[in-house]
DRENVOBA-834297 format. One line per 10 residues: number of its first residue (from 1); for each residue x, y, z of C-alpha. Coordinates in steps of 0.05 Angstrom, whole numbers, plus 32768, in hexadecimal, padded with zeros to 4 digits. Example, Ala and Ser with C-alpha at 12.3 -4.5 7.8 and 13.67 -1.06 7.14 Angstrom:
<pts>
1) 80F6 7FA6 809C ~ 8111 7FEB 808F $
</pts>
This chain:
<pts>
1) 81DD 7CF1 7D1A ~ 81A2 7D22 7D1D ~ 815F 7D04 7D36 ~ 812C 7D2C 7D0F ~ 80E5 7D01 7D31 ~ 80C6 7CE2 7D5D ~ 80A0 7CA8 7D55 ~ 8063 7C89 7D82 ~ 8096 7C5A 7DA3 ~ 80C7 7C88 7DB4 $
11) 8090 7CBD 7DC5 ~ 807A 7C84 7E06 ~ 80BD 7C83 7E1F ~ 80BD 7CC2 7E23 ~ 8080 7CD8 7E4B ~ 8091 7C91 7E77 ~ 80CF 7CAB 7E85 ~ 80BA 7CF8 7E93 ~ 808D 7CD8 7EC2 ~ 80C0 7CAA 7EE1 $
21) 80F4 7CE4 7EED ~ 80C0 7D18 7F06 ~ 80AC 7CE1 7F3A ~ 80F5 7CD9 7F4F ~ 80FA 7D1F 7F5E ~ 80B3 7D26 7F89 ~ 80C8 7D2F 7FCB ~ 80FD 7D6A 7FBA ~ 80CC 7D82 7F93 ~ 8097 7D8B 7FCA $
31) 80C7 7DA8 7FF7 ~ 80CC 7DEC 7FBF ~ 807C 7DFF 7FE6 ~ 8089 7E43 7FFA ~ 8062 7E38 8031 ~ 8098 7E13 8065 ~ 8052 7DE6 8078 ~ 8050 7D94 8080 ~ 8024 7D95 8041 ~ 8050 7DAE 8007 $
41) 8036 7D7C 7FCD ~ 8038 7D96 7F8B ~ 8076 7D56 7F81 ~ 8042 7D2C 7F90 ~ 8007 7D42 7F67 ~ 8029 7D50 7F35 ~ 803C 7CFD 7F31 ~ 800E 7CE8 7F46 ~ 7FE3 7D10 7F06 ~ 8019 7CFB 7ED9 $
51) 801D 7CAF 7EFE ~ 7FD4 7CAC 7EE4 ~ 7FDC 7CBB 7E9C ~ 801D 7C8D 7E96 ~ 8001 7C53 7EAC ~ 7FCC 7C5A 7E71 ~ 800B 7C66 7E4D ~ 8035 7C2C 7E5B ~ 7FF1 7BF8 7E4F ~ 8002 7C0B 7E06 $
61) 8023 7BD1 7DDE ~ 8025 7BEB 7DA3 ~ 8018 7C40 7D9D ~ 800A 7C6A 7D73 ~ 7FFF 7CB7 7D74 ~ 7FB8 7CB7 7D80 ~ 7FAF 7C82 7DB3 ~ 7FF3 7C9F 7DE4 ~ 7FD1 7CE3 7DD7 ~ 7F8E 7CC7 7DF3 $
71) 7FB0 7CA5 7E29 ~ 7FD8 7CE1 7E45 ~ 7F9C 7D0F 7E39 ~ 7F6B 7CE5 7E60 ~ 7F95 7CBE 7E96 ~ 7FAF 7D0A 7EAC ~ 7F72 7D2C 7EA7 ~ 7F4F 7CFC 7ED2 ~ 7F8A 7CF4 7EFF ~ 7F96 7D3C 7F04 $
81) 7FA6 7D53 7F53 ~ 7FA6 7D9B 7F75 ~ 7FBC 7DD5 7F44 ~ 8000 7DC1 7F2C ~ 7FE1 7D75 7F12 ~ 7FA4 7D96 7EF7 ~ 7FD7 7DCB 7EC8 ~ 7FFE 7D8F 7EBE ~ 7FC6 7D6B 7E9E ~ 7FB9 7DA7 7E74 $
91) 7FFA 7DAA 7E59 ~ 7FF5 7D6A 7E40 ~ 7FB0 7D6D 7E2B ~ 7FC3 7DA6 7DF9 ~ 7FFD 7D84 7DEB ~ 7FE5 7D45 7DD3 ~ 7FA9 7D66 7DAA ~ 7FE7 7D87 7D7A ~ 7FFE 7D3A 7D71 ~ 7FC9 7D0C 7D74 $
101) 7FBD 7D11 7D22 ~ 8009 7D07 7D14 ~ 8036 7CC7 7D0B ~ 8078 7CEE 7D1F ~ 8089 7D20 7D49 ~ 80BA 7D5B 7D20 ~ 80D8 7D9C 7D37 ~ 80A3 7DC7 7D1C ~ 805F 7D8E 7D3C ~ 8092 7D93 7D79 $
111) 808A 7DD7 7D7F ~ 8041 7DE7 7D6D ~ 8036 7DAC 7DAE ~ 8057 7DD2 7DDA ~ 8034 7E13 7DCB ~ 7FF3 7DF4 7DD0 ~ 8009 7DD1 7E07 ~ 8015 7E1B 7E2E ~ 7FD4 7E3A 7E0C ~ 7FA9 7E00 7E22 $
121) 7FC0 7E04 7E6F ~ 7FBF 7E54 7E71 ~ 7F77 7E50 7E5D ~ 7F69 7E21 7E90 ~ 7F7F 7E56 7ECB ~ 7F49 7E83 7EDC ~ 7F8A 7EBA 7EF0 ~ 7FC1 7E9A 7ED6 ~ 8004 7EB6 7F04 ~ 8044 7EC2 7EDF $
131) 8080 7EA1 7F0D ~ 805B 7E59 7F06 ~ 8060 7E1E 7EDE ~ 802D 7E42 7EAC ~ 806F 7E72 7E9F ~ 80A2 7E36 7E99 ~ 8071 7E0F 7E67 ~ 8075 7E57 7E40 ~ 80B7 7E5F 7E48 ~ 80C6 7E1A 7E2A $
141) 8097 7E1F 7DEF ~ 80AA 7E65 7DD4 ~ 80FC 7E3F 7DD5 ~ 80E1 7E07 7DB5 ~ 80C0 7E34 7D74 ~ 810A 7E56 7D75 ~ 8129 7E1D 7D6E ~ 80F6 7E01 7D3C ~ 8109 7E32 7D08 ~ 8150 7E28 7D14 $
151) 8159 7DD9 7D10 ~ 8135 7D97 7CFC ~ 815E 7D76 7D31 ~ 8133 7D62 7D6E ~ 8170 7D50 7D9D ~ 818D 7D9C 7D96 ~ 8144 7DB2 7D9F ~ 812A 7D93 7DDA ~ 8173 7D9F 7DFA ~ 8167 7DED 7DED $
161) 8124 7DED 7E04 ~ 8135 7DD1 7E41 ~ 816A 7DFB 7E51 ~ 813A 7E3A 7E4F ~ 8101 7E11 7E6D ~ 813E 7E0C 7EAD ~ 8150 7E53 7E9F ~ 810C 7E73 7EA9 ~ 80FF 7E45 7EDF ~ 8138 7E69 7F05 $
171) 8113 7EAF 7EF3 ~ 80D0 7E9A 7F1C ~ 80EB 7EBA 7F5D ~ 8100 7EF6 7F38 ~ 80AD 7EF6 7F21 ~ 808C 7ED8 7F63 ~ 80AD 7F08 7FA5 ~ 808E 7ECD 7FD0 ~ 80C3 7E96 7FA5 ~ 80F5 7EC7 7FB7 $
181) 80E8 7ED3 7FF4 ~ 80E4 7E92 8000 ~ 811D 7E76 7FE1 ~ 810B 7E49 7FAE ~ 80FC 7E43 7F71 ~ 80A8 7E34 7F55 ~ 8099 7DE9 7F64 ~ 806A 7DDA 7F2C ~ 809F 7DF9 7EF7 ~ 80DA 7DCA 7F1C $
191) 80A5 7D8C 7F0F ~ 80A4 7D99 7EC2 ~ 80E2 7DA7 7EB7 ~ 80EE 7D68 7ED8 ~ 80C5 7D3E 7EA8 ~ 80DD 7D6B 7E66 ~ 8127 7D4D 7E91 ~ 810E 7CFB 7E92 ~ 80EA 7D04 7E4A ~ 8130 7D21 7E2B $
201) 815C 7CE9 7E43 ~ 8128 7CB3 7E24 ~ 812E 7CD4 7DE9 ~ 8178 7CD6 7DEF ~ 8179 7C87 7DF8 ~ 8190 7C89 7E3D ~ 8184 7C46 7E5E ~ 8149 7C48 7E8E ~ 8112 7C2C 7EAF ~ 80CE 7C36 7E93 $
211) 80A6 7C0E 7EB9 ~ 806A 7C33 7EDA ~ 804F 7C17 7F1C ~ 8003 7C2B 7F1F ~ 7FFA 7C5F 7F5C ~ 7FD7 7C38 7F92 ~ 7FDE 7BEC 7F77 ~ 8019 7BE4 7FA0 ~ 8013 7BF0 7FEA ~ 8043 7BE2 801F $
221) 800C 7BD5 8048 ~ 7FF1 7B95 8028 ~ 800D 7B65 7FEF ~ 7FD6 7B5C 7FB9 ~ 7FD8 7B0F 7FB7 ~ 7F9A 7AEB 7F95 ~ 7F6E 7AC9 7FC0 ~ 7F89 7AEC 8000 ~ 7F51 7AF8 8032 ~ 7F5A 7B4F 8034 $
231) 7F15 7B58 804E ~ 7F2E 7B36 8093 ~ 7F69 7B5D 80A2 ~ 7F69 7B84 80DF ~ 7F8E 7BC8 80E1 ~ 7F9B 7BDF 8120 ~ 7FC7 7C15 8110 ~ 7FA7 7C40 80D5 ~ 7FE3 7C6F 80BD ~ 8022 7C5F 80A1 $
241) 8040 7C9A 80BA ~ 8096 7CA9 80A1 ~ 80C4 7CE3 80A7 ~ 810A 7CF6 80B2 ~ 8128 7D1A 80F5 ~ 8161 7D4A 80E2 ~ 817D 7D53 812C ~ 8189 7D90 814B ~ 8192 7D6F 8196 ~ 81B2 7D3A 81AA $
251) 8199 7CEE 819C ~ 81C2 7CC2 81C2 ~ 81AF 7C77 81C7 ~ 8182 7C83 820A ~ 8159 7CC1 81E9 ~ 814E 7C8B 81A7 ~ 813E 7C55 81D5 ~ 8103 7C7B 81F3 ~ 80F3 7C9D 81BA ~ 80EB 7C51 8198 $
261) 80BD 7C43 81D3 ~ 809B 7C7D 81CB ~ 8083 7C69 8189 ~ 8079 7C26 819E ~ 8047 7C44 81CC ~ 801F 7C61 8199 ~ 8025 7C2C 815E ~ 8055 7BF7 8143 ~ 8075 7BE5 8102 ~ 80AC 7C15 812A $
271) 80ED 7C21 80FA ~ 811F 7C5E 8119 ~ 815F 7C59 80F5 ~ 8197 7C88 8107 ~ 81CC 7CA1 80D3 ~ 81F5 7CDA 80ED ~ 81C6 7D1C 80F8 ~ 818E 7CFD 80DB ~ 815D 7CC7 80F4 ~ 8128 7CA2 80BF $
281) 80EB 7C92 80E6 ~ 80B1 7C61 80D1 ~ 8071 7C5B 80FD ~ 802B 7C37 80F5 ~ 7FFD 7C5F 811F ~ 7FB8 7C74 812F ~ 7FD5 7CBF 8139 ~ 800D 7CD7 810B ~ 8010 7D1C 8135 ~ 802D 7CFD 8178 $
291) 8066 7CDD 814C ~ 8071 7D28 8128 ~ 806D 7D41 8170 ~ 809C 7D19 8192 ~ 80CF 7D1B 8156 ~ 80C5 7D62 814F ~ 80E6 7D6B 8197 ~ 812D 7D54 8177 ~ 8131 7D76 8139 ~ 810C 7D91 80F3 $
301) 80E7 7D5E 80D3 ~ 80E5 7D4E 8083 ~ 80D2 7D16 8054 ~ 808F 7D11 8073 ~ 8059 7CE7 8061 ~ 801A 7CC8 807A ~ 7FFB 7C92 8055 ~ 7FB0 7C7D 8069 ~ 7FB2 7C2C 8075 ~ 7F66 7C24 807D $
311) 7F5E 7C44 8039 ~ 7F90 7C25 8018 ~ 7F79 7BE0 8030 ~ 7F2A 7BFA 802A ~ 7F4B 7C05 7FE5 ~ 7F65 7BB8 7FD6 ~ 7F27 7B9D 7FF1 ~ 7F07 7BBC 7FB6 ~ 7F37 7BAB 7F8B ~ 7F34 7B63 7F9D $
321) 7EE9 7B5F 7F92 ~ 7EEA 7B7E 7F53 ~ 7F25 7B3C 7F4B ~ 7EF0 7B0E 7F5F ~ 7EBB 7B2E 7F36 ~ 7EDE 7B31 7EF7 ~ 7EEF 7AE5 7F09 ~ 7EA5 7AD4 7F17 ~ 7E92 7AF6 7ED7 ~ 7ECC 7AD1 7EA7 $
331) 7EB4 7A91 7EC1 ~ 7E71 7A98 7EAC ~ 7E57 7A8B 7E5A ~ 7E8E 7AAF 7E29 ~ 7E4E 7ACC 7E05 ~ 7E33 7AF2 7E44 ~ 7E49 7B34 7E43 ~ 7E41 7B60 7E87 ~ 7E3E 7BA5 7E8F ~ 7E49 7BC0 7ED9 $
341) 7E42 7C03 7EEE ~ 7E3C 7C24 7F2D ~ 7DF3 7C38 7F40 ~ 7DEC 7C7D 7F69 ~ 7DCE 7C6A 7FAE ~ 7D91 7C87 7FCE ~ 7D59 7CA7 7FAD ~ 7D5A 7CE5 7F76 ~ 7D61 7D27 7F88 ~ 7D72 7D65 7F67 $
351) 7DB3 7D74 7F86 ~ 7DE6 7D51 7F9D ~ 7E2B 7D65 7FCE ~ 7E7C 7D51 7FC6 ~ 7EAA 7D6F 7FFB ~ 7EF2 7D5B 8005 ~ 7F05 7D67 8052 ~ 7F36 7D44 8078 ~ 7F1E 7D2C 80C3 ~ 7EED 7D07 80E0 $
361) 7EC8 7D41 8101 ~ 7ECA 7D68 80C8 ~ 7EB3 7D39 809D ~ 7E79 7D33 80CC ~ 7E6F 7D76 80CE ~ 7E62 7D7B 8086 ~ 7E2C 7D39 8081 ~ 7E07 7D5B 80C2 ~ 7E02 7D9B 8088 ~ 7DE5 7D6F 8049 $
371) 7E2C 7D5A 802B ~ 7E1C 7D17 8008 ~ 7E63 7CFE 7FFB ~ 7EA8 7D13 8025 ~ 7EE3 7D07 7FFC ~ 7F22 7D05 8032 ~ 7F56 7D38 801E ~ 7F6B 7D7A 801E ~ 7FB2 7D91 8030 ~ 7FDD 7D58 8028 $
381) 7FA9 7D31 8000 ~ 7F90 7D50 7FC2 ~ 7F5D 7D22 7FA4 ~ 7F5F 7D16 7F5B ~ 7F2B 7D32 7F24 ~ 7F15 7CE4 7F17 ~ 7F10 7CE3 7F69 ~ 7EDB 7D1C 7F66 ~ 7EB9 7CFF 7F2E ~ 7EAC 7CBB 7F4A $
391) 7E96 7CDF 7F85 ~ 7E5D 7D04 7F58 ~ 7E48 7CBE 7F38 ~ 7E3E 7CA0 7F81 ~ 7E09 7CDD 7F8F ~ 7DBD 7CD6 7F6D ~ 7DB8 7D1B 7F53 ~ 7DBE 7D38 7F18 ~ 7DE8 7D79 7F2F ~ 7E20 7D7B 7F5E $
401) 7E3A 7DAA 7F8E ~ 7E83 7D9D 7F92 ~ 7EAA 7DC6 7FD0 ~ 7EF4 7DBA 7FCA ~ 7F05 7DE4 800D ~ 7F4B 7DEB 7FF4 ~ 7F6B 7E1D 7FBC ~ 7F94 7DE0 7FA2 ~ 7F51 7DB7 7F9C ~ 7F29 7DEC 7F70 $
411) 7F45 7DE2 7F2F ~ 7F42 7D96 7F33 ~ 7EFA 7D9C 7F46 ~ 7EEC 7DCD 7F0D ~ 7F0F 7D9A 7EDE ~ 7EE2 7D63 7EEA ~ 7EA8 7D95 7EDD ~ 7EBA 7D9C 7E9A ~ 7EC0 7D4E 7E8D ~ 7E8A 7D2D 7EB3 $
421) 7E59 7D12 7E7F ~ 7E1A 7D00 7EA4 ~ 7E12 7D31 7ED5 ~ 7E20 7D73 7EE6 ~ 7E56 7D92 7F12 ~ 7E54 7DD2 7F35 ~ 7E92 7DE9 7F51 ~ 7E8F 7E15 7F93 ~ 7ED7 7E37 7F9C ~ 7EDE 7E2F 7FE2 $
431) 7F29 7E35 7FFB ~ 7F20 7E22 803C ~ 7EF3 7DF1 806E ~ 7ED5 7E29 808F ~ 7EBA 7E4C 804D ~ 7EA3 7DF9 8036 ~ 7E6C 7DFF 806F ~ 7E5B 7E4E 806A ~ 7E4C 7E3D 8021 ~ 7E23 7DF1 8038 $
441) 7E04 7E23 8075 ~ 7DE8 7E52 8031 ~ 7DC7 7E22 8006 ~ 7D7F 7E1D 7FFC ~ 7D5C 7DEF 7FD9 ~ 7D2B 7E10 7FC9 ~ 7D5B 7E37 7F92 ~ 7D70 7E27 7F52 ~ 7DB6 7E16 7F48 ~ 7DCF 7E63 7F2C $
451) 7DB5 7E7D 7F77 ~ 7DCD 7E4E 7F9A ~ 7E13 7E4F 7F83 ~ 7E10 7E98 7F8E ~ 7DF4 7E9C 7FD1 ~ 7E2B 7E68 7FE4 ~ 7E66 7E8C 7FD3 ~ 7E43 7ECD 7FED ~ 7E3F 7EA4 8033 ~ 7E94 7E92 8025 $
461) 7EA5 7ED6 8026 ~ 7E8D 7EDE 806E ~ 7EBA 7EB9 8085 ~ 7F00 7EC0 809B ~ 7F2C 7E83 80A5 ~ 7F6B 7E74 80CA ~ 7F96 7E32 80CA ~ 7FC3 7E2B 8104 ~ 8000 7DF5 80EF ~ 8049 7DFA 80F3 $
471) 808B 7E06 80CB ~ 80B1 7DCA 80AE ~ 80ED 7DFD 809C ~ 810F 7E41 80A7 ~ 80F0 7E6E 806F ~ 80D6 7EC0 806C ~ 8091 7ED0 8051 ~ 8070 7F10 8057 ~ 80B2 7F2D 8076 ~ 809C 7EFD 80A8 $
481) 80E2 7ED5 80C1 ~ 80C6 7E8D 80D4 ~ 80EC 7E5A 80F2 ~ 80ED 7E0D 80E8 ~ 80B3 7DF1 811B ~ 8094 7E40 8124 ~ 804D 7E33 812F ~ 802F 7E55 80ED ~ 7FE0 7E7B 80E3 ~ 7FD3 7E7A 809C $
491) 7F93 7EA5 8088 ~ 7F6A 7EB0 804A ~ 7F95 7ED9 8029 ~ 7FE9 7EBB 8046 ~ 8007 7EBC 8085 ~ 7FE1 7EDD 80CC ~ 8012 7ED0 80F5 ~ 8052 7EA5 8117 ~ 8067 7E8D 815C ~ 807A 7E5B 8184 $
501) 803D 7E4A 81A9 ~ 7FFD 7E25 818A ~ 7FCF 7E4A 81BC ~ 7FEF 7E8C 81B9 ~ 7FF3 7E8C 8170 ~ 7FA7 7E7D 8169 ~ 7F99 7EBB 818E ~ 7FC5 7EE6 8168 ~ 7FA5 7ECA 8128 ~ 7F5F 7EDE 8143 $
511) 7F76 7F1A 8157 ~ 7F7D 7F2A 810D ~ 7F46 7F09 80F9 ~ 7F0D 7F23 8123 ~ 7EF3 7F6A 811D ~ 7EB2 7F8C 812D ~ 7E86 7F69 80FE ~ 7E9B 7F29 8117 ~ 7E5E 7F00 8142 ~ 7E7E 7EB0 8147 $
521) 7EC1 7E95 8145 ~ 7EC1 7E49 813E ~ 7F02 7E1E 814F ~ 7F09 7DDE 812D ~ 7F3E 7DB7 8158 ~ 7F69 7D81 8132 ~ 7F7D 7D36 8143 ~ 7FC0 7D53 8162 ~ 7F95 7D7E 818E ~ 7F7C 7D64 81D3 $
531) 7F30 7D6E 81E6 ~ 7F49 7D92 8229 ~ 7F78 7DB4 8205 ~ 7F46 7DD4 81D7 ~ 7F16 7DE7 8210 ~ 7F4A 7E11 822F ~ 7F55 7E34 81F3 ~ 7F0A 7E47 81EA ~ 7F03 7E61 822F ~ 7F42 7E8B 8223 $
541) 7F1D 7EA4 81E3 ~ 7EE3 7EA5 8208 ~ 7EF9 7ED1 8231 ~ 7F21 7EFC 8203 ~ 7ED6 7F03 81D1 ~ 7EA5 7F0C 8205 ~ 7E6B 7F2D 81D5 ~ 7E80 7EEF 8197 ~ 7E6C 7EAD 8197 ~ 7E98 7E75 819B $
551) 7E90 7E32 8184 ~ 7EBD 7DF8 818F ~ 7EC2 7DB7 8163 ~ 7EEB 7D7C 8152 ~ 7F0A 7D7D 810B ~ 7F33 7D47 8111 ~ 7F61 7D63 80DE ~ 7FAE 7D4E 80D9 ~ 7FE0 7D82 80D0 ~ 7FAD 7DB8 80E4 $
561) 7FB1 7DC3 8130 ~ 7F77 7DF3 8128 ~ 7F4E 7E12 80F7 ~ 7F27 7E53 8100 ~ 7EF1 7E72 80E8 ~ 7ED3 7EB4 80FA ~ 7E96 7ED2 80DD $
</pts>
């Protein structure tokens, strides 16, 4: 029998179980980046932005159109991380702006969603690139208006629209040379065909689980139990740190023995199961790149991930005193009513700073040059549009200067400029850490906001920057062959250079970077880089740049075993 709508009810389990699949499928997902780097995320953003809408989604008792619009619209908005979450969000924000004044959902209100859906998140993109999820999210809504004036039944619909949505996904390398090149197919497009995959079996009656677990309630650090002192733990070891060996060399039970003592040297929590060619590894530790090191000499590494202890359990402790609070505050007369709400610190000023930076000495860097409030992230850790604007509330000033120092921050940056209510958000497009402090190095206070923001991004493009990290896979880029564990330079505008040799591969990377103009190269060595280690690089540059400065600091960055900057 022909299913014709779709009612609120239905509509939930739906978007709960788009959600639920595209989380499933995460991990593959980030392992589509083009770029064969330990940071390929687009899996995880894109979850995580969905994650934050379907837990406002599954709070519902009883929907209806207008609320579940308002709660995928807002919770994905606000949750909305690196370029593929913040597109995601669009999609649905258009989407749920054709429904929100409808009962049921029909072929034909079907349809016109979809292609509002597309229009909304084109507009969005400042240059919108064909070969993305933009062209899938096309793709699917031009089917779904076909099949619209063909049928009133949804099931044949959605099945067809699918189908294309999978069919133009498989086109993207034929658009994008760098997917083809590459091998794979575009991430972002994989991700929502993924959901359109999950919604389609809800609606299909499939039996599944549509329970949402709220990212970052449930931690495998700590067990939320009421009344359980979380202020007094101690972590010795801050980083949950996992990933799996795929062997090349031999791992016999003496190489595992000292490789468990190895880690046992440098944390605890140690697990180091061995199945075959692979080995799972799970590590608390105060440095994740020894363990990455060390594992690295038996084989390619995947399924990495890093989680930050301290902040998860800085994280709880809120979360238990906002417990207590609430507690403290039922307790009291039934009549009181209290309104809490979190008071900028320090005194006015007329502008404030937001930066997003991961490291200790680069988020130091960036306080010594006026930055108010470091959000940790970058590669790895996109922060969310609601993390950028709870940033901006915690500064007294009525305009902020937000740097994202990461292409895959900007647009979630730019989104919260466009929803803040109070205050006023001005986004700086840096793409990388060293443009961040040329543009903090080019404001003046003295300017109004229109001259500043120019004169910063005129100080960005004076910069160069290099990021020295290495391969997690075979791949080609550029015509570039690069193997799995090449040490990879990645510049401004794609790949500088390969080798095999961290020092020798900074070098070669300068060598392209530096030119006649240039009058200071700075080094910014990471946590997986020694101090001596980094001292014998700058003499050798040194030496090499007699007539150019060189300045040598500690960035403290993970993944990154250097990054450069030459102006």
């Amino acid at each position: 029998m022909a299913i014709s709508t779709i009612d609120a009810k239905l509509l939930q389990k739906m978007f709960l179980a788009g959600a639920k699949n595209l989380e499933s499928k995460k991990e593959w997902i980030n392992d589509l980046n083009v770029f064969p780097v330990p940071d390929g995320d687009t899996g995880t953003n894109m979850t995580l932005t969905i994650m934050s809408a379907a837990k406002e989604v599954n709070a519902i008792e009883n929907p209806d159109m207008a609320t579940l619009a308002k709660a995928i619209s807002s919770g994905s908005l606000r949750g909305a991380r690196g370029n593929s979450g913040v597109i995601l969000s669009q999609l649905f924000r258009g989407f749920t702006k054709e429904i929100a004044n409808v009962t049921e959902i029909n072929t034909d209100i079907l349809a016109a969603a979809m292609e509002r859906a597309a229009e909304t998140a084109y507009k969005a993109v400042m240059k919108p690139k064909e070969g993305t999820i933009l062209t899938v999210a096309r793709g699917a809504a031009e089917k779904a208006i076909q099949m619209a004036e063909q049928t009133d039944d949804l099931e044949e619909m959605i099945r067809e629209v699918i189908l294309h949505a999978e069919y133009v996904l498989s086109q993207t390398p034929e658009m994008l040379p760098v997917l083809k090149e590459a091998g794979v197919v575009d991430s972002g497009g994989q991700g929502l065909v993924e959901v359109l995959h999950g919604a389609f079996d809800a609606f299909l009656g499939k039996e599944l689980d549509f329970e949402i677990i709220p990212q970052g309630t449930v931690s495998p650090l700590l067990n939320k139990v009421k009344g359980y002192a979380l202020d007094n733990v101690d972590i010795k070891f801050g980083y949950c740190t996992e990933f799996i060996i795929m062997l090349e060399k031999e791992f016999d039970l003496d190489k595992e023995i000292k490789f468990k003592g190895f880690l046992e040297s440098i944390g605890d929590s140690i697990v180091c199961v061995t199945d075959d060619d692979i080995v799972k590894v799970h590590v608390h530790t105060n440095d994740p790149g020894l363990a990455i090191q060390k594992a690295l000499t038996f084989g390619a590494l995947s399924r990495m991930k890093i989680d930050n202890m301290r902040e998860e359990h800085h994280q709880m402790v809120i979360e238990q005193a906002d417990l207590r609070a609430a507690e403290e505050a039922e307790a009291k007369s039934q009549h009181e009513v209290l309104e809490v709400k979190e008071v900028p610190i320090g005194p006015k000023k007329d502008f404030g700073f937001v930066t997003i930076v991961a490291g200790e000495g680069l988020s130091e860097i960036f306080k010594g040059l006026g930055v108010d409030y470091v959000i940790e992230g970058g590669q790895t850790m996109n922060p969310s549009t609601e993390d950028i604007l709870n940033a901006a509330e915690k500064i007294n000033a009525d305009t902020i200067f937000v740097l994202p120092n990461n292409k895959n921050i900007i647009l979630a940056a730019e989104q919260a400029s466009q929803i803040i209510e109070n205050k006023k958000i001005i986004v700086v497009p840096s793409n990388t850490v060293p443009q961040g402090i040329a543009a903090m190095i080019n404001f003046e206070f003295s300017k109004n906001v229109e001259d500043n923001k120019a004169a910063m991004i005129d100080g960005m493009i004076t910069v160069k920057s290099g990021q020295i990290t290495y391969a997690v896979r075979d791949t080609s880029i550029d015509g570039i062959e690069i193997k799995c564990d090449d040490i990879m330079a990645i510049g401004d505008s794609g790949l500088l250079t390969v080798g095999q040799d961290i020092k020798i591969t900074v070098i070669d990377a300068l060598n392209k970077l530096v030119d006649e103009d240039s009058e200071l190269i700075s080094l910014y060595y990471g946590c997986d880089i020694t101090e001596e280690d980094a001292e014998a690089l700058k003499g050798e540059v040194e030496a090499l740049y007699p007539d150019i400065d060189i300045e040598l600091q500690s960035g403290g960055q993970p993944i990154y075993y250097y990054i450069l900057s030459v102006e």
